[in-house]
N, CA, C and O atoms as a DFTB+ gen file, in Angstrom:
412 C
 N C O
     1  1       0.820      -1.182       0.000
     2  2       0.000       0.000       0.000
     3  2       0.867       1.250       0.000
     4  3       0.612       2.378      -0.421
     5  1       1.771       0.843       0.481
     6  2       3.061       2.402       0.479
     7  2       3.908       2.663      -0.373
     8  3       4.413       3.738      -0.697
     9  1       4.113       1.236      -0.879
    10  2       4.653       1.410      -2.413
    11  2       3.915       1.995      -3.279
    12  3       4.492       2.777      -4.035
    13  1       2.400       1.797      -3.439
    14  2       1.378       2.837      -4.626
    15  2       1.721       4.196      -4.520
    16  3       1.272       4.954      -5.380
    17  1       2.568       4.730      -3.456
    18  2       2.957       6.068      -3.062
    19  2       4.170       6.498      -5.144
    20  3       4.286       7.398      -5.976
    21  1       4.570       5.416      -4.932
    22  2       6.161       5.656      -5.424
    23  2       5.858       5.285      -7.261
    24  3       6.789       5.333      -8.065
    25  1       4.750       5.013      -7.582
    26  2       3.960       4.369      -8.925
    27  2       4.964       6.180      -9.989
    28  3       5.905       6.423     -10.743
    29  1       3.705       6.953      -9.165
    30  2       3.646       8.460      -9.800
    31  2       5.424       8.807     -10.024
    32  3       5.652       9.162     -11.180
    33  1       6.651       8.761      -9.141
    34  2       7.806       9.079      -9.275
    35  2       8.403       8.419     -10.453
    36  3       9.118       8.944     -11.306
    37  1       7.831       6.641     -10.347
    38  2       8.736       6.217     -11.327
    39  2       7.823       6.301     -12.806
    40  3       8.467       6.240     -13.853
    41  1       6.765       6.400     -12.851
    42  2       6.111       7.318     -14.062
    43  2       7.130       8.510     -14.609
    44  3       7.969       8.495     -15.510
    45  1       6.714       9.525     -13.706
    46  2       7.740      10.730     -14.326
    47  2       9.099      10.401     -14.503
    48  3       9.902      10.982     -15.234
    49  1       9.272       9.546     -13.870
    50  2      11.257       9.390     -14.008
    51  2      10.916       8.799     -15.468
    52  3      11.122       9.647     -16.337
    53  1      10.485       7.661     -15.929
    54  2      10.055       7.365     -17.463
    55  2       9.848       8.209     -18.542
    56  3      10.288       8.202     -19.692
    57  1       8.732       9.284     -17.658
    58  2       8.309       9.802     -19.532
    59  2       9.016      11.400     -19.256
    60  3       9.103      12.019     -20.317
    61  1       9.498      12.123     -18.122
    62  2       9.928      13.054     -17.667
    63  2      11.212      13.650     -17.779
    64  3      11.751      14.158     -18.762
    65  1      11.656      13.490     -16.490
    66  2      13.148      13.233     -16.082
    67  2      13.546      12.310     -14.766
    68  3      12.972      12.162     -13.687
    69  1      14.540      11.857     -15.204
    70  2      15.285      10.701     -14.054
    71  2      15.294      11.247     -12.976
    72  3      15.245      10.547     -11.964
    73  1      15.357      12.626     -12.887
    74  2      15.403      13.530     -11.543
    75  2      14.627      13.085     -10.337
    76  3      14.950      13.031      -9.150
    77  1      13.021      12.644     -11.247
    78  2      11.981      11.824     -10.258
    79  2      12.477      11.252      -9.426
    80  3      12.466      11.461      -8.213
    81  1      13.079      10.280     -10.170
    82  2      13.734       8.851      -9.032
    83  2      14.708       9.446      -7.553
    84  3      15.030       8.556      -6.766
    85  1      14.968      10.307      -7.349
    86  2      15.399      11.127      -6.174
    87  2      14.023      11.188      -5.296
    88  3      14.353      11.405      -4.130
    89  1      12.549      11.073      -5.421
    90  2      11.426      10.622      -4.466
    91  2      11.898       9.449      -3.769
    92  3      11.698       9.580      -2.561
    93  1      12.622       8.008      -4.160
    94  2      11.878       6.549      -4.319
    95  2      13.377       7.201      -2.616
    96  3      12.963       7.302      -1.461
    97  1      14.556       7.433      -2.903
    98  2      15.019       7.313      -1.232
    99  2      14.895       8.766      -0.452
   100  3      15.508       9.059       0.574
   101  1      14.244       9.358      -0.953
   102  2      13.375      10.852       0.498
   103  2      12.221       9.674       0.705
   104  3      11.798       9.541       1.854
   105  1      11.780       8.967      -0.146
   106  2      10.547       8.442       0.540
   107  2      11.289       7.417       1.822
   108  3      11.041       7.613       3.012
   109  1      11.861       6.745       1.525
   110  2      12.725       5.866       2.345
   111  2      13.489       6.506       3.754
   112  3      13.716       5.936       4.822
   113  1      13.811       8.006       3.300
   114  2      14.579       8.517       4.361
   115  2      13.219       8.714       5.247
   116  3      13.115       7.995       6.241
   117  1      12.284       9.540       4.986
   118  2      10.880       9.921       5.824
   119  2      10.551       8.991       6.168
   120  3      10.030       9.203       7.263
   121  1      10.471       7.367       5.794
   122  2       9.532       6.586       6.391
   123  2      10.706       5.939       7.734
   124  3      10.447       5.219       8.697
   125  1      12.000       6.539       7.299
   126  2      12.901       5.509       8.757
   127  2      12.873       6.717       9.649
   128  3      12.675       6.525      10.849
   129  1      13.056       7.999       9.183
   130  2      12.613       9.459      10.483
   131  2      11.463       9.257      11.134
   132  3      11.186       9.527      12.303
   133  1      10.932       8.854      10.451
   134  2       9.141       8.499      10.799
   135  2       9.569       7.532      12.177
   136  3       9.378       8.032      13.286
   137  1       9.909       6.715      12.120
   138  2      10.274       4.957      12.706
   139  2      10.926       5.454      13.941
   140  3      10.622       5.534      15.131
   141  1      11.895       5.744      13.231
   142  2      12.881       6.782      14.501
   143  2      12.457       7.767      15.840
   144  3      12.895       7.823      16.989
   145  1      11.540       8.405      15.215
   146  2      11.362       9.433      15.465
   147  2      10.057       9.266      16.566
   148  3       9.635      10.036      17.429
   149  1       9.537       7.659      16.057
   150  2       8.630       7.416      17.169
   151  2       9.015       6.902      18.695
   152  3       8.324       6.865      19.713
   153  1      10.526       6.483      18.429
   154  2      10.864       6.095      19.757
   155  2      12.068       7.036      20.505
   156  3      13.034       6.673      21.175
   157  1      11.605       8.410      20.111
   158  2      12.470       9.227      20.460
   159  2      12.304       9.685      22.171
   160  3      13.249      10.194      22.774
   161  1      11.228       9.470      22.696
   162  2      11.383       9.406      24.228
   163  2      11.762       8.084      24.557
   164  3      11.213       7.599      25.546
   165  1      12.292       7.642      24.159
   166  2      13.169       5.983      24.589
   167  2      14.605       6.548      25.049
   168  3      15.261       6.769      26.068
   169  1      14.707       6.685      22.933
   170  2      16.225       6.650      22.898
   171  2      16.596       8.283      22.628
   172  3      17.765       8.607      22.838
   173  1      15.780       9.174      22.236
   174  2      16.615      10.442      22.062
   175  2      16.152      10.858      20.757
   176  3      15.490      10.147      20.003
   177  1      16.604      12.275      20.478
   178  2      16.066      13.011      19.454
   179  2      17.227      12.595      18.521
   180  3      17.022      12.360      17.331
   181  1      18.407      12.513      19.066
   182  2      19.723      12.537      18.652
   183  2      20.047      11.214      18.071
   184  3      21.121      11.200      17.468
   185  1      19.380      10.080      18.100
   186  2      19.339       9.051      17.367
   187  2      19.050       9.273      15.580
   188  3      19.623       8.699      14.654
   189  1      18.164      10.114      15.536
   190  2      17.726      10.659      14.582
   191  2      19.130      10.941      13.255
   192  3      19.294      10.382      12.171
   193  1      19.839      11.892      13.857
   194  2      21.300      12.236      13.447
   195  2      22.577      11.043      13.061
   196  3      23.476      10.968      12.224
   197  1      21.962      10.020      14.429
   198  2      23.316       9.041      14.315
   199  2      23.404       7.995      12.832
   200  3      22.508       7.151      12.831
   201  1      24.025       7.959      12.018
   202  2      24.227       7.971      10.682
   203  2      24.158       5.960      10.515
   204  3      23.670       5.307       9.593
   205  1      24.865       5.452      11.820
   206  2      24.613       4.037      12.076
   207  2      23.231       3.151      12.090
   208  3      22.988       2.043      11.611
   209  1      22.388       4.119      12.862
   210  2      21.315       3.775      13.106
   211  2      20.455       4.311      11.991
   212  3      19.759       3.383      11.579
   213  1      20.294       5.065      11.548
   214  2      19.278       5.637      10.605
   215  2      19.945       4.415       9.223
   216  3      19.160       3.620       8.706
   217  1      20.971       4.447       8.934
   218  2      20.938       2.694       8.137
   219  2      20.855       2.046       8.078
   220  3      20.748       1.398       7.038
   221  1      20.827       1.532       9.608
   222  2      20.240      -0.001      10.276
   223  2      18.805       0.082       9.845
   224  3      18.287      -0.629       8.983
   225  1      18.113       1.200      10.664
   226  2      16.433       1.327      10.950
   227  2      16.144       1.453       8.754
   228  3      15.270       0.843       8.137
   229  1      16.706       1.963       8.428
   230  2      16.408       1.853       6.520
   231  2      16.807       0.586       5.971
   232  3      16.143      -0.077       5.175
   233  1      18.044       0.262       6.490
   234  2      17.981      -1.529       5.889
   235  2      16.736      -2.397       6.683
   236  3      16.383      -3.458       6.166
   237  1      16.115      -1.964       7.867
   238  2      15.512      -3.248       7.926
   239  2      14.381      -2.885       7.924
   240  3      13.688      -3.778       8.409
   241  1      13.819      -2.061       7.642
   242  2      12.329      -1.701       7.100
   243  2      12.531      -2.324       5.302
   244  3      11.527      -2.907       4.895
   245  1      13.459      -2.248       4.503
   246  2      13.473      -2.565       2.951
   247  2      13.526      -4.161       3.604
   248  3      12.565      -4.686       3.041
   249  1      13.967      -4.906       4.240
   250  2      14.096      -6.294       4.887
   251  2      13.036      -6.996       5.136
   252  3      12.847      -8.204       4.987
   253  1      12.166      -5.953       5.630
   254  2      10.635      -6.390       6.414
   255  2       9.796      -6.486       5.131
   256  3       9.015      -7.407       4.889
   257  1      10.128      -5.067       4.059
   258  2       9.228      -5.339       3.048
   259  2       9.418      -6.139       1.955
   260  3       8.479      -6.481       1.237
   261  1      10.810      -6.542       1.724
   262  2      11.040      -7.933       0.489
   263  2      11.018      -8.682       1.066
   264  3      11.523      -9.640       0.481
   265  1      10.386      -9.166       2.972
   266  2       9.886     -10.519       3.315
   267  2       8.671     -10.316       2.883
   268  3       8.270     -11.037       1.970
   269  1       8.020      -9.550       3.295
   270  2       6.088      -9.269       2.792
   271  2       5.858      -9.357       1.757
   272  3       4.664      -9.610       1.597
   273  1       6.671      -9.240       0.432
   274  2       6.682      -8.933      -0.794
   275  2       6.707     -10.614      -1.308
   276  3       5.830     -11.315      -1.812
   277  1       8.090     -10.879      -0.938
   278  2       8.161     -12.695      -1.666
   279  2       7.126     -13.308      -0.941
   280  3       6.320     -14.015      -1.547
   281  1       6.987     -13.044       0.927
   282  2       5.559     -14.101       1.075
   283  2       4.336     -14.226      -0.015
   284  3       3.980     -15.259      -0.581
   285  1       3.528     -12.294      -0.234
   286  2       2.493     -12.176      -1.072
   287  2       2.867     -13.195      -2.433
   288  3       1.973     -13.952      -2.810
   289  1       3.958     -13.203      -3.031
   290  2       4.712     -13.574      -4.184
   291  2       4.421     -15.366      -4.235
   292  3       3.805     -16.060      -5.044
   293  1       4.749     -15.511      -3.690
   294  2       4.750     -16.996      -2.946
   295  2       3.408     -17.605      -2.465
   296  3       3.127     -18.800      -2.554
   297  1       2.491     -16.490      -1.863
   298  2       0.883     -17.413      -1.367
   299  2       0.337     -17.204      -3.113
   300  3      -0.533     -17.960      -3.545
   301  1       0.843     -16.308      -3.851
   302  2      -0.015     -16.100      -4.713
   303  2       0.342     -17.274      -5.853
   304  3      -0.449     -17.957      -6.502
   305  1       1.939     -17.273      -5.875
   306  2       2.264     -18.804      -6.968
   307  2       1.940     -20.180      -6.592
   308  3       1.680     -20.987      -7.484
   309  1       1.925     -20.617      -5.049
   310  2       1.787     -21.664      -4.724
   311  2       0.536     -21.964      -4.134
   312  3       0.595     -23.111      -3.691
   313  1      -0.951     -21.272      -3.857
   314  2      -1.985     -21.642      -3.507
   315  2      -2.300     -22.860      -4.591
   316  3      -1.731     -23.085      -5.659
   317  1      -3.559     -23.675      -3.865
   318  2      -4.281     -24.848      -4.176
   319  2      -4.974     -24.246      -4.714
   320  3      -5.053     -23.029      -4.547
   321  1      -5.854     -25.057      -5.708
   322  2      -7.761     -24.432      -5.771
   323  2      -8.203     -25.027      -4.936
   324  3      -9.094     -24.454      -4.308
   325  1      -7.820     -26.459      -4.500
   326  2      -8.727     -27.060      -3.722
   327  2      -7.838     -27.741      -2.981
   328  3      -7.264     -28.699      -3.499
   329  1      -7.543     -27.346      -1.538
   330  2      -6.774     -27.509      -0.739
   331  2      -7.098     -29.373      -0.129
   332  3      -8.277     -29.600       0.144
   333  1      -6.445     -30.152      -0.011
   334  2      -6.770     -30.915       0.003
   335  2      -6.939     -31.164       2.046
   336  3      -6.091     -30.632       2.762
   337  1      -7.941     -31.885       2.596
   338  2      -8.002     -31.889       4.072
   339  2      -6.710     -32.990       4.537
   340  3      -6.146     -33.992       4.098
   341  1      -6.658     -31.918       5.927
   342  2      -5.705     -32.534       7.030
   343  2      -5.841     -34.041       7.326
   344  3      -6.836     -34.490       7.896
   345  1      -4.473     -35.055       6.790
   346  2      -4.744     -36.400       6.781
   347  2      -4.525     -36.771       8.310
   348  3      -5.069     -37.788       8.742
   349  1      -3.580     -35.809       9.321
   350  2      -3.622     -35.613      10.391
   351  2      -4.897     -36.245      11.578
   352  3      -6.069     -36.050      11.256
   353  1      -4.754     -36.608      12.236
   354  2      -5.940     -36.900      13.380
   355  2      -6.140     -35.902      14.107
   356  3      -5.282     -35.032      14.257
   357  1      -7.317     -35.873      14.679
   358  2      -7.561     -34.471      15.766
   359  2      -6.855     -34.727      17.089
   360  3      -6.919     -35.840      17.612
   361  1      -6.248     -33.817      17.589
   362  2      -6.029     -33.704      18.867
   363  2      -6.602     -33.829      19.901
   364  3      -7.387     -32.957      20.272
   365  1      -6.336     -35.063      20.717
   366  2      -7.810     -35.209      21.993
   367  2      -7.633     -34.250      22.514
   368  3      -6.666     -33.497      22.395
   369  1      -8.634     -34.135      23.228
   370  2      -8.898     -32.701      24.542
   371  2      -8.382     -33.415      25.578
   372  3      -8.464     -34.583      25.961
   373  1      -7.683     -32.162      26.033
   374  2      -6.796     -32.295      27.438
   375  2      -7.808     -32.377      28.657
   376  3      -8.839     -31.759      28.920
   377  1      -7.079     -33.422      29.321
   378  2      -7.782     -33.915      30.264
   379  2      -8.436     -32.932      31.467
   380  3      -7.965     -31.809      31.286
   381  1      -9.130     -32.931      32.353
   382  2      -9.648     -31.906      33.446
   383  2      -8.789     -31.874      34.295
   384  3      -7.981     -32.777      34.513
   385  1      -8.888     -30.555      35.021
   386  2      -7.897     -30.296      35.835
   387  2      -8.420     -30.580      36.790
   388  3      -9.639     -30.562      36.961
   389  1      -7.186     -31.047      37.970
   390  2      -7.362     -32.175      39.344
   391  2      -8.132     -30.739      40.475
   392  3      -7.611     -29.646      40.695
   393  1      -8.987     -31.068      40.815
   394  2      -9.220     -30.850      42.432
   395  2      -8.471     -30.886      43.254
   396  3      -7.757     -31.885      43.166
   397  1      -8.218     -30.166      44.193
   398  2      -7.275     -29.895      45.410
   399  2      -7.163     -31.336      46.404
   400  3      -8.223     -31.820      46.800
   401  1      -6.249     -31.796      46.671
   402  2      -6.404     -33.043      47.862
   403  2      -5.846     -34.275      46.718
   404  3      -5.116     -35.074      47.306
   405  1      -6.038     -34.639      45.088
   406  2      -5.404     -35.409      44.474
   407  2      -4.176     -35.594      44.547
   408  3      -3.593     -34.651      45.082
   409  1      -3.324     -36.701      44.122
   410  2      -1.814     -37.058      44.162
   411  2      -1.603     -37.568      42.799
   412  3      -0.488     -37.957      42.452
């Protein structure tokens, strides 16, 4: 859904100028300030600045989203039409719990 943000940049970078494509990492920088910036009564305003962390917090937001990306990628190549049922047995129900005074 946040990628539909970035459709319009790489449009204009196509029929425009390449200049566009300078959106696709301000978008990237705003969304890890964003991230950052929410746990700034934790860790500090000054985290914000530290050049280590603001690449960590941007590599692993792009991390989080090419896992979400190949999962969608993946339920969408490998679904069933018709899932076949669990050859599995059901799990009995756990027994009742003892009354006080049992051994």
């Amino acid at each position: 859904r946040l990628y539909v943000a970035l459709v319009p940049f790489v449009v204009l970078a196509a029929v425009h100028s390449r200049w566009w494509l300078l959106g696709l990492p301000l978008w990237l920088a705003a969304r890890t300030a964003k991230r950052i910036l929410a746990h700034r009564f934790e860790f500090g305003v000054g985290t914000l600045f530290n050049p280590v962390i603001f690449f960590g917090v941007a590599g692993l937001i792009l991390l989080i989203d090419l896992a979400t990306f190949v999962g969608w990628i993946q339920a969408i190549l490998f679904r069933q039409a018709d899932p076949q049922p669990s050859t599995t047995p059901a799990a009995e129900p756990a027994a009742p719990p003892r009354q006080g005074g049992e051994f």
